[in-house]
PDB file of N, CA, C and O in Angstrom:
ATOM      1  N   UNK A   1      12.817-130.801 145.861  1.00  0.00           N
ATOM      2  CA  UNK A   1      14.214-131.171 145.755  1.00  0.00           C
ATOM      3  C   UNK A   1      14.797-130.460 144.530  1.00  0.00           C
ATOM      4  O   UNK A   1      14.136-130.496 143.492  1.00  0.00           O
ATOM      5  N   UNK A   2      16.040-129.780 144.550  1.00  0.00           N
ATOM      6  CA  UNK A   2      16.372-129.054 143.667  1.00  0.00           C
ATOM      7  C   UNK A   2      17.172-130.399 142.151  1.00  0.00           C
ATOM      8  O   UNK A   2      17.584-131.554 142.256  1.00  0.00           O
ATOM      9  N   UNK A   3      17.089-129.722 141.274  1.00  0.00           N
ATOM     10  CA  UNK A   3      17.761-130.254 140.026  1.00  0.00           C
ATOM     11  C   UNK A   3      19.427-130.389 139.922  1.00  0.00           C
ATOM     12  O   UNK A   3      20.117-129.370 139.965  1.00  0.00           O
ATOM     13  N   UNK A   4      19.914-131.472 139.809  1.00  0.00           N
ATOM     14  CA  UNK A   4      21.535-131.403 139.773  1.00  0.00           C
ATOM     15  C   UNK A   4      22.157-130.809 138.643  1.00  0.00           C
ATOM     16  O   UNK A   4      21.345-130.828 137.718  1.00  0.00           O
ATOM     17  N   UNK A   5      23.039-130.384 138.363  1.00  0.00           N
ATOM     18  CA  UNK A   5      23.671-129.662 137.074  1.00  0.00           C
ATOM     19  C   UNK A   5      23.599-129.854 136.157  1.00  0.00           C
ATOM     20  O   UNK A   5      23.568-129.002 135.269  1.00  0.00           O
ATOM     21  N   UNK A   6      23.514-131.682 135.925  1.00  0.00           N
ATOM     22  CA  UNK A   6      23.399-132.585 134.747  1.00  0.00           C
ATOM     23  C   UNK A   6      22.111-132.586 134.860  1.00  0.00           C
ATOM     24  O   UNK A   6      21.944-132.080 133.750  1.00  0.00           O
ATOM     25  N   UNK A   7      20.920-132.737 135.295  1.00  0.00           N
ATOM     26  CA  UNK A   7      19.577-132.211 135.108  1.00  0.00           C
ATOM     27  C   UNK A   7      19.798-130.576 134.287  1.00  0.00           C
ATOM     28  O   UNK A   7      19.773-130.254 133.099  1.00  0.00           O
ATOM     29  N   UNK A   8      19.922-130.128 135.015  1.00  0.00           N
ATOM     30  CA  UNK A   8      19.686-128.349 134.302  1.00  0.00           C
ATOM     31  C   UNK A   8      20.263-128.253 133.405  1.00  0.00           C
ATOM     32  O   UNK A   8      19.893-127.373 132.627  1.00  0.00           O
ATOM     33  N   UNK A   9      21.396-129.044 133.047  1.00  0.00           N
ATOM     34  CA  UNK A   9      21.879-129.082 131.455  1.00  0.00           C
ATOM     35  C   UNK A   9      21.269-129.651 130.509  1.00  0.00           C
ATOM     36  O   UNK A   9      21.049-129.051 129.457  1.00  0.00           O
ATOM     37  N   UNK A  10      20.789-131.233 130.768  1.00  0.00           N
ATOM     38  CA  UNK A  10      19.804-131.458 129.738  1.00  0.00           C
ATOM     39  C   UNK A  10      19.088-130.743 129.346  1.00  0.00           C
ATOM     40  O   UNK A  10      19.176-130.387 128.171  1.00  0.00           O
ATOM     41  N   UNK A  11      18.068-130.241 130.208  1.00  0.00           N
ATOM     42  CA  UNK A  11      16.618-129.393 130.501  1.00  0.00           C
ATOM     43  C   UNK A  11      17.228-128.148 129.593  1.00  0.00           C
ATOM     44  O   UNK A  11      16.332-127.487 129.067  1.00  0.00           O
ATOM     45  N   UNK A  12      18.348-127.771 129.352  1.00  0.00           N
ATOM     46  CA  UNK A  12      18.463-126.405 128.797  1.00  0.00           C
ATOM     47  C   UNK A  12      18.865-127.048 127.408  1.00  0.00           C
ATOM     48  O   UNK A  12      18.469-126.627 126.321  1.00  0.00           O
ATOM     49  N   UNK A  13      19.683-128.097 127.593  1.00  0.00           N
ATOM     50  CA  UNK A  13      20.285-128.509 125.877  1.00  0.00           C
ATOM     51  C   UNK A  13      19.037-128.690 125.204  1.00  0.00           C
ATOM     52  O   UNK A  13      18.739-128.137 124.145  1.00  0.00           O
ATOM     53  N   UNK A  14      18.171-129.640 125.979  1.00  0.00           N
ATOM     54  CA  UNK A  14      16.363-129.960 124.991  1.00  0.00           C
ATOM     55  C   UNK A  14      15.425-128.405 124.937  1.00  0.00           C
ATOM     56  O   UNK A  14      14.390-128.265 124.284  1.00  0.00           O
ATOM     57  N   UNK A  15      15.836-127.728 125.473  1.00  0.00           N
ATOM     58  CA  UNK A  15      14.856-126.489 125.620  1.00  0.00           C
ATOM     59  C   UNK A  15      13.540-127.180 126.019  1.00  0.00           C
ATOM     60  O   UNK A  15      12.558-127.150 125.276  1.00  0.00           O
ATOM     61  N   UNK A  16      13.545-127.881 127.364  1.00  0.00           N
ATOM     62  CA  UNK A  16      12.206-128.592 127.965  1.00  0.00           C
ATOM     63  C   UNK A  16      12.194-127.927 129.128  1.00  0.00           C
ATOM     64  O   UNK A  16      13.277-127.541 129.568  1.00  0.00           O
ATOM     65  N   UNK A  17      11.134-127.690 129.769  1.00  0.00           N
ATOM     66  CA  UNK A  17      10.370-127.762 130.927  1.00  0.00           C
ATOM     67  C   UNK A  17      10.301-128.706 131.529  1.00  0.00           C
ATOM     68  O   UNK A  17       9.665-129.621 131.005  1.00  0.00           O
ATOM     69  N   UNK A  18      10.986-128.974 133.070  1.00  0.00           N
ATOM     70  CA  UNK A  18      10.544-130.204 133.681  1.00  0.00           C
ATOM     71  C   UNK A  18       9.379-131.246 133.359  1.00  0.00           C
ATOM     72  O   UNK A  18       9.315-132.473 133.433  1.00  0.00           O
ATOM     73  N   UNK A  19       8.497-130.265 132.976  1.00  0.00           N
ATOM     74  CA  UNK A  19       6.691-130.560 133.147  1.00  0.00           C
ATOM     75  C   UNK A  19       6.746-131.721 131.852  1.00  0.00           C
ATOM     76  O   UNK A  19       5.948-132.659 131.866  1.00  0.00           O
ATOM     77  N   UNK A  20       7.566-131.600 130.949  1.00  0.00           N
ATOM     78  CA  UNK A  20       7.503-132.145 129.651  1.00  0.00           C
ATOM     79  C   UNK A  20       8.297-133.195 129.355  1.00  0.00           C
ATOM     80  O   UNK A  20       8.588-133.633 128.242  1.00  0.00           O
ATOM     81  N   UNK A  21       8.653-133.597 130.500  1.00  0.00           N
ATOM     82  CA  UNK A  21      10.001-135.069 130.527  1.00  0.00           C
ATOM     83  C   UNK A  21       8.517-135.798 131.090  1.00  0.00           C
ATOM     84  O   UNK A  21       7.552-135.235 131.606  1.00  0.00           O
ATOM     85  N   UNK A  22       8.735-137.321 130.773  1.00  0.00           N
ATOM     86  CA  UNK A  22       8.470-138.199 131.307  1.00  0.00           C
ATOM     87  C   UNK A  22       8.912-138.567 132.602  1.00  0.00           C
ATOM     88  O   UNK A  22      10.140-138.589 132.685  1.00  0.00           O
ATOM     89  N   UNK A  23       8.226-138.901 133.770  1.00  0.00           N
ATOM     90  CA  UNK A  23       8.989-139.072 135.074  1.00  0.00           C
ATOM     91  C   UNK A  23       9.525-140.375 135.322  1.00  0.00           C
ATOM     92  O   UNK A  23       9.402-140.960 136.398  1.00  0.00           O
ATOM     93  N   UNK A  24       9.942-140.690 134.623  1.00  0.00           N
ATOM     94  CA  UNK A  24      10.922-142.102 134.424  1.00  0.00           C
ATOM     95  C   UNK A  24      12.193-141.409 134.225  1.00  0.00           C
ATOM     96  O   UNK A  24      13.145-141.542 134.994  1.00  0.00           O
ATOM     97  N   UNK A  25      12.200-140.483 132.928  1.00  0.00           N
ATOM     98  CA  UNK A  25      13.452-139.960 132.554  1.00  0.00           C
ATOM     99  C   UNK A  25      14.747-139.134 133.787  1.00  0.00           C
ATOM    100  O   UNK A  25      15.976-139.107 133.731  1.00  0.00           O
ATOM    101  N   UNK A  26      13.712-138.516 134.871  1.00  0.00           N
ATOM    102  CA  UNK A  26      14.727-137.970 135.778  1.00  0.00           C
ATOM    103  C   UNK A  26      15.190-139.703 136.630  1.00  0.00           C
ATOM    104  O   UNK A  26      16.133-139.573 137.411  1.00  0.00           O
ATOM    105  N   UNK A  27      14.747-140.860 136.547  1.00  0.00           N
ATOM    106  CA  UNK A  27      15.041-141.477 137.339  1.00  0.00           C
ATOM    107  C   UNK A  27      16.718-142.159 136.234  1.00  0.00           C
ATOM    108  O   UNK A  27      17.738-142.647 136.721  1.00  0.00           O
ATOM    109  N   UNK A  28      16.480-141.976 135.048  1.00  0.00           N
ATOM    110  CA  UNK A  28      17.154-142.212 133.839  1.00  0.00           C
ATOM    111  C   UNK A  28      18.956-141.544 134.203  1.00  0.00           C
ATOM    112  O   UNK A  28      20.000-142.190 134.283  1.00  0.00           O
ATOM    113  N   UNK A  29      18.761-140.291 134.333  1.00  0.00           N
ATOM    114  CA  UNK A  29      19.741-139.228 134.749  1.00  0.00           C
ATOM    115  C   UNK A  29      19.755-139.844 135.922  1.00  0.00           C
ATOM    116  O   UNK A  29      20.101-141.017 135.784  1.00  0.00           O
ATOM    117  N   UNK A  30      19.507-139.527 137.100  1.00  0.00           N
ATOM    118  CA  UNK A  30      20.119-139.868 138.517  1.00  0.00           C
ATOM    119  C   UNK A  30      20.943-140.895 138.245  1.00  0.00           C
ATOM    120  O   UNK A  30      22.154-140.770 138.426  1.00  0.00           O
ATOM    121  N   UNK A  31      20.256-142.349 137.652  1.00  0.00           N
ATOM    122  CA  UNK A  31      21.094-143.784 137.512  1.00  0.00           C
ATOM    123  C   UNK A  31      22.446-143.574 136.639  1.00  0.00           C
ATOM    124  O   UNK A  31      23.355-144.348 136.939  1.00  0.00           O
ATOM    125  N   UNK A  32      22.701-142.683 135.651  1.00  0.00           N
ATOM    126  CA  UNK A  32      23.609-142.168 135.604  1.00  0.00           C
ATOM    127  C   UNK A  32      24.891-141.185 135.804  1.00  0.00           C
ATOM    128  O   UNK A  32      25.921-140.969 135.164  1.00  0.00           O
ATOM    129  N   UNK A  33      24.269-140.659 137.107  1.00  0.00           N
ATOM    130  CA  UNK A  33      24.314-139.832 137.838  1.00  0.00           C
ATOM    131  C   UNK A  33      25.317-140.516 138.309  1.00  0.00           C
ATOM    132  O   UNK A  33      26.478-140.317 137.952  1.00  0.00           O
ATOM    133  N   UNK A  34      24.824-141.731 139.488  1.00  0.00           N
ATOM    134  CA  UNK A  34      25.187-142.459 140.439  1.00  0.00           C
ATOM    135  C   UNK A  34      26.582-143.492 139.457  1.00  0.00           C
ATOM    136  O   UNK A  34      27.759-143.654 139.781  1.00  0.00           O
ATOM    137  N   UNK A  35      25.933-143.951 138.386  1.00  0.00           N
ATOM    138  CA  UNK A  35      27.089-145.321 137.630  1.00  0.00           C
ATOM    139  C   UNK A  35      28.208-144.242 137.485  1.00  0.00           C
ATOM    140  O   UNK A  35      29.262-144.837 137.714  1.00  0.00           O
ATOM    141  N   UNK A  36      28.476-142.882 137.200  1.00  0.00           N
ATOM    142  CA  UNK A  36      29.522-142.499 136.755  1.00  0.00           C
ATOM    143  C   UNK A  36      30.491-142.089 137.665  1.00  0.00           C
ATOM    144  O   UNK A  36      31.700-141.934 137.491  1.00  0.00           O
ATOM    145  N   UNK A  37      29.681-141.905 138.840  1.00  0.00           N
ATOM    146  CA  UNK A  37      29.838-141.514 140.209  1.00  0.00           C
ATOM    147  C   UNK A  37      30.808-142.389 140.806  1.00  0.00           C
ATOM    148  O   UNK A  37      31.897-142.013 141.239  1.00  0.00           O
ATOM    149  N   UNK A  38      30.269-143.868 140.817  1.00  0.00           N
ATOM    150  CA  UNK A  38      30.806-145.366 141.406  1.00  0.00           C
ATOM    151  C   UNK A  38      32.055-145.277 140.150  1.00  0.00           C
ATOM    152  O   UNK A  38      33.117-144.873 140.625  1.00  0.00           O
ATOM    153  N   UNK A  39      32.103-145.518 138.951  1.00  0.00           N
ATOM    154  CA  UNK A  39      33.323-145.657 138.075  1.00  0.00           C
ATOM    155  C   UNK A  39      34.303-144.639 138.186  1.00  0.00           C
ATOM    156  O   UNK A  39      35.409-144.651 137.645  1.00  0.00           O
ATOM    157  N   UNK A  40      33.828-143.749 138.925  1.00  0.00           N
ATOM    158  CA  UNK A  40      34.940-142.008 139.448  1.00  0.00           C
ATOM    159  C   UNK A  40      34.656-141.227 137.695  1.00  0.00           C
ATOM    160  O   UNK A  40      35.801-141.206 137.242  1.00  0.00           O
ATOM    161  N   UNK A  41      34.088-140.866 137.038  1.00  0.00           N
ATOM    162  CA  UNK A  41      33.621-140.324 135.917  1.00  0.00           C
ATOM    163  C   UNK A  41      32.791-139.081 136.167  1.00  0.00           C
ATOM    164  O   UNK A  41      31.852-139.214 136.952  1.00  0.00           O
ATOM    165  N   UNK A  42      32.977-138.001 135.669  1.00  0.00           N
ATOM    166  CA  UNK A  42      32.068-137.243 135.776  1.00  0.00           C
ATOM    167  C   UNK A  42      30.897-136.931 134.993  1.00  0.00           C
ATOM    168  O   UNK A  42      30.932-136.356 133.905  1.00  0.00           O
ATOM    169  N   UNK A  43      29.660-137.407 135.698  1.00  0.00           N
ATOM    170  CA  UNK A  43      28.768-136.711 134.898  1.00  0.00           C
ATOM    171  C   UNK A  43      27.996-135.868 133.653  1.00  0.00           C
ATOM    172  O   UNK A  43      26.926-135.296 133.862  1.00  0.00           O
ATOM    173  N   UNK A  44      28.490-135.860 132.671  1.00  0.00           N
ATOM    174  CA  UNK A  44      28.392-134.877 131.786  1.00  0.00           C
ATOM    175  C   UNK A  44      27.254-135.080 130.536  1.00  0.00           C
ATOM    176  O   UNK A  44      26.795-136.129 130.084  1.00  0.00           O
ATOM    177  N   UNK A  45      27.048-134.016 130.249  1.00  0.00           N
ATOM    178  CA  UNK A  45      26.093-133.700 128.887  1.00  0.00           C
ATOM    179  C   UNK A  45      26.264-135.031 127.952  1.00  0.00           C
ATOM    180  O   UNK A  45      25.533-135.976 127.657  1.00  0.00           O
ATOM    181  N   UNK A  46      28.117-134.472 127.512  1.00  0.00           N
ATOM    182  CA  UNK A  46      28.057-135.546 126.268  1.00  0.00           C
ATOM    183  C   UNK A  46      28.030-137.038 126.454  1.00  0.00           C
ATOM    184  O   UNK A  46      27.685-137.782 125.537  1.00  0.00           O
ATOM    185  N   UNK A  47      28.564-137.686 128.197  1.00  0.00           N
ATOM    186  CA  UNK A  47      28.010-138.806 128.314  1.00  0.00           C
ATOM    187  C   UNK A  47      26.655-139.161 128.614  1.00  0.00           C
ATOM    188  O   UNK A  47      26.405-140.354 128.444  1.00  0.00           O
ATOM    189  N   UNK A  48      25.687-138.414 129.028  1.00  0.00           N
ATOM    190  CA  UNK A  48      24.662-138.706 129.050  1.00  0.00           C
ATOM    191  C   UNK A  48      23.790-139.109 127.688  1.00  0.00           C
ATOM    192  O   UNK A  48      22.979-140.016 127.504  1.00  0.00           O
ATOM    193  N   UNK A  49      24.385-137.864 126.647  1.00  0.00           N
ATOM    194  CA  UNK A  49      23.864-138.787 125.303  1.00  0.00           C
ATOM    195  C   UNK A  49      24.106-139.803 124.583  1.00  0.00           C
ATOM    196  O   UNK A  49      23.378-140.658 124.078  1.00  0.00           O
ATOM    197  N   UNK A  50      25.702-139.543 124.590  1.00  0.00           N
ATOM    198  CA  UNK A  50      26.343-140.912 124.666  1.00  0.00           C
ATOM    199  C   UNK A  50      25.658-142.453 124.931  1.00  0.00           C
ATOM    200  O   UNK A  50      25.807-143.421 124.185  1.00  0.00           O
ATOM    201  N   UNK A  51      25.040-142.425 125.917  1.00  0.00           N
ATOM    202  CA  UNK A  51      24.487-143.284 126.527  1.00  0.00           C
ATOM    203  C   UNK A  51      22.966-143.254 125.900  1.00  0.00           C
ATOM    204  O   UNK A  51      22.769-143.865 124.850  1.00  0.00           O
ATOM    205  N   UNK A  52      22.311-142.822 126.290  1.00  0.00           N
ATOM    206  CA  UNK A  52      20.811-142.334 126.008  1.00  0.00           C
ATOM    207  C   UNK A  52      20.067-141.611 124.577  1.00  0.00           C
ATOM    208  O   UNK A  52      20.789-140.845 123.938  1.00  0.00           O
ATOM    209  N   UNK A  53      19.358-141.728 124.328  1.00  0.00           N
ATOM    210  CA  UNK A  53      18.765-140.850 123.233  1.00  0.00           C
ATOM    211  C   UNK A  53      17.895-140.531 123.203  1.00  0.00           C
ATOM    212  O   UNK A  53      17.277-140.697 124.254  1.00  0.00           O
ATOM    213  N   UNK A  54      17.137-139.845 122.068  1.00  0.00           N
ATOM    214  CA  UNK A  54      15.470-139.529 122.025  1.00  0.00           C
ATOM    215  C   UNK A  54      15.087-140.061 121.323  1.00  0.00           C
ATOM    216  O   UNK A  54      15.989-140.216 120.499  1.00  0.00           O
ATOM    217  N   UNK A  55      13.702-140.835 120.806  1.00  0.00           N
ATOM    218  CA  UNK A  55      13.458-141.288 119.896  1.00  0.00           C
ATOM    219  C   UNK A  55      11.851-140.931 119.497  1.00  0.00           C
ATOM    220  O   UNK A  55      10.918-141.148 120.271  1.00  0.00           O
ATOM    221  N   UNK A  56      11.755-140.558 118.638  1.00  0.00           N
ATOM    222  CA  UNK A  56      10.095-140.235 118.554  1.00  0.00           C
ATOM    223  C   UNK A  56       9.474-141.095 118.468  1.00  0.00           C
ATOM    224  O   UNK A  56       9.900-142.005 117.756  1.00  0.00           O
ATOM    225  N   UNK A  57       8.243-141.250 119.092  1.00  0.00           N
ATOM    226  CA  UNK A  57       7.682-143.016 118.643  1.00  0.00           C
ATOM    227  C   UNK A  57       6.471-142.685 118.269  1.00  0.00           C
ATOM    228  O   UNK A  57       5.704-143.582 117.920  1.00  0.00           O
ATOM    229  N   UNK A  58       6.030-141.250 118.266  1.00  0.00           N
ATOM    230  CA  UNK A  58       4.549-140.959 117.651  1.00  0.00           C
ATOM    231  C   UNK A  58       4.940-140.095 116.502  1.00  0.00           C
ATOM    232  O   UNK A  58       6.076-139.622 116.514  1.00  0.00           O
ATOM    233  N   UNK A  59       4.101-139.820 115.464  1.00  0.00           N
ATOM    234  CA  UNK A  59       3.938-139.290 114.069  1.00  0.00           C
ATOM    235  C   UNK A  59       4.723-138.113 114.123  1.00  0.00           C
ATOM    236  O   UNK A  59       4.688-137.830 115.321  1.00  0.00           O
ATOM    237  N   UNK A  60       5.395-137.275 113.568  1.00  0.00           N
ATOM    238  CA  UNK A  60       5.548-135.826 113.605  1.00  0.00           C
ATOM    239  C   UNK A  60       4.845-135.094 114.272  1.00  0.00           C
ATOM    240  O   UNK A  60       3.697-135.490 114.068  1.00  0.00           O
ATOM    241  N   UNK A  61       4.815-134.034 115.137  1.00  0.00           N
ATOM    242  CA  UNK A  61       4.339-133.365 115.278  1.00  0.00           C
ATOM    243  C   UNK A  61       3.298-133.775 117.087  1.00  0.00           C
ATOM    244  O   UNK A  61       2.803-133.038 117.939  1.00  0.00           O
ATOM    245  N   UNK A  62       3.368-134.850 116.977  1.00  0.00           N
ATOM    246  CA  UNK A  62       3.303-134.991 118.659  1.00  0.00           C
ATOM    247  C   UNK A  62       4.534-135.378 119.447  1.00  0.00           C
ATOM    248  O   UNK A  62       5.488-135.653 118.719  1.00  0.00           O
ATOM    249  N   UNK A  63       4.759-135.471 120.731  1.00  0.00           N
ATOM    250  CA  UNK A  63       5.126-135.579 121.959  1.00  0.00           C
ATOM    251  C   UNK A  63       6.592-136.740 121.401  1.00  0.00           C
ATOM    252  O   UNK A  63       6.534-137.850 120.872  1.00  0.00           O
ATOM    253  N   UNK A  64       7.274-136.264 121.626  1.00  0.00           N
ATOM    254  CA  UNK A  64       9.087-137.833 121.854  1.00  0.00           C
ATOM    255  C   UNK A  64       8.846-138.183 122.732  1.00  0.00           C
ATOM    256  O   UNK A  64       8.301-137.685 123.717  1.00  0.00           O
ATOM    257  N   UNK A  65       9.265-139.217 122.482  1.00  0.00           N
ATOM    258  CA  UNK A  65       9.474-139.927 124.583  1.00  0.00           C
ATOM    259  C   UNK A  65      10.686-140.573 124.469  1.00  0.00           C
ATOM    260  O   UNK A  65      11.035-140.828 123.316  1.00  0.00           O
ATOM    261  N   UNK A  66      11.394-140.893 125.337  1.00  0.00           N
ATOM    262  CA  UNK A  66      12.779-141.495 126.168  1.00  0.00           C
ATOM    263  C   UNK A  66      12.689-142.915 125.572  1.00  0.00           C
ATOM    264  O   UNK A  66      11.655-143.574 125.465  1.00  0.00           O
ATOM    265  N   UNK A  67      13.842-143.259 125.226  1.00  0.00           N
ATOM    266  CA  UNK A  67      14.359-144.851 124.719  1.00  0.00           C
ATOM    267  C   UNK A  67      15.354-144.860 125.538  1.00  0.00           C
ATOM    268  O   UNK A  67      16.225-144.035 125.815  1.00  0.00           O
ATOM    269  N   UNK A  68      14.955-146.555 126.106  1.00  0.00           N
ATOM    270  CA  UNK A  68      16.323-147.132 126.848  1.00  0.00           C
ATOM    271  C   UNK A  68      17.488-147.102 126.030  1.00  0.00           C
ATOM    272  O   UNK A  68      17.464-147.012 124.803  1.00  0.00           O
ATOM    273  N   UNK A  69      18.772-147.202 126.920  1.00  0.00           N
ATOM    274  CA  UNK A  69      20.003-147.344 126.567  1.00  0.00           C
ATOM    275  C   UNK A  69      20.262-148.004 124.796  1.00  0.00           C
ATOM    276  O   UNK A  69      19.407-148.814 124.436  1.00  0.00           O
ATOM    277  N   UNK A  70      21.219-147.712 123.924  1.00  0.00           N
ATOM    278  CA  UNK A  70      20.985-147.842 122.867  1.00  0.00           C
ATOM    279  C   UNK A  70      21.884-149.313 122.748  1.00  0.00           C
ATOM    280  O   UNK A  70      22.921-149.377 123.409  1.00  0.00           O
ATOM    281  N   UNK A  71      21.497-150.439 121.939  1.00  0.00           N
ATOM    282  CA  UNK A  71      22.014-151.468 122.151  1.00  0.00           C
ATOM    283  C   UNK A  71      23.534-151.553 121.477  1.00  0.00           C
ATOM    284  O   UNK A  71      23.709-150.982 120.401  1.00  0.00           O
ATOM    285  N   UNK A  72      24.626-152.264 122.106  1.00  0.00           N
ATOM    286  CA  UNK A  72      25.924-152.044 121.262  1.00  0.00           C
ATOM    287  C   UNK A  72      26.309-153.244 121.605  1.00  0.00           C
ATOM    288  O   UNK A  72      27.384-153.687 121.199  1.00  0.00           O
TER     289      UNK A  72
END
């Protein structure tokens, strides 16, 4: 299945390789995909961070992984 725009934009803004996301995270994007979709909103980079972030949860120098929605 090919990557949607807002996929290939992340993937290029992080300089990641599919291979290197967690496979939760594309399910992360789609669900926002779809909420912005239903509110008539488009999709975009800066709402996706907006929304989402990275957070490192291991030492320097290994692997980030994906944090849920940031609390407000």
């Amino acid at each position: 299945m090919p990557f949607t725009d807002l996929e290939v934009s992340i993937l290029r803004h992080l300089r990641l390789a599919p291979s290197q996301l967690h496979p939760n995270s594309l399910g992360f994007i789609r669900a926002l995909e779809l909420t912005a979709d239903h509110l008539g909103l488009a999709p975009t980079l800066p709402l996706f961070f907006y929304t989402f972030r990275l957070q490192r949860s291991c030492p320097r120098g290994e692997k980030a992984k994906w944090k849920v929605p940031k609390g407000k």
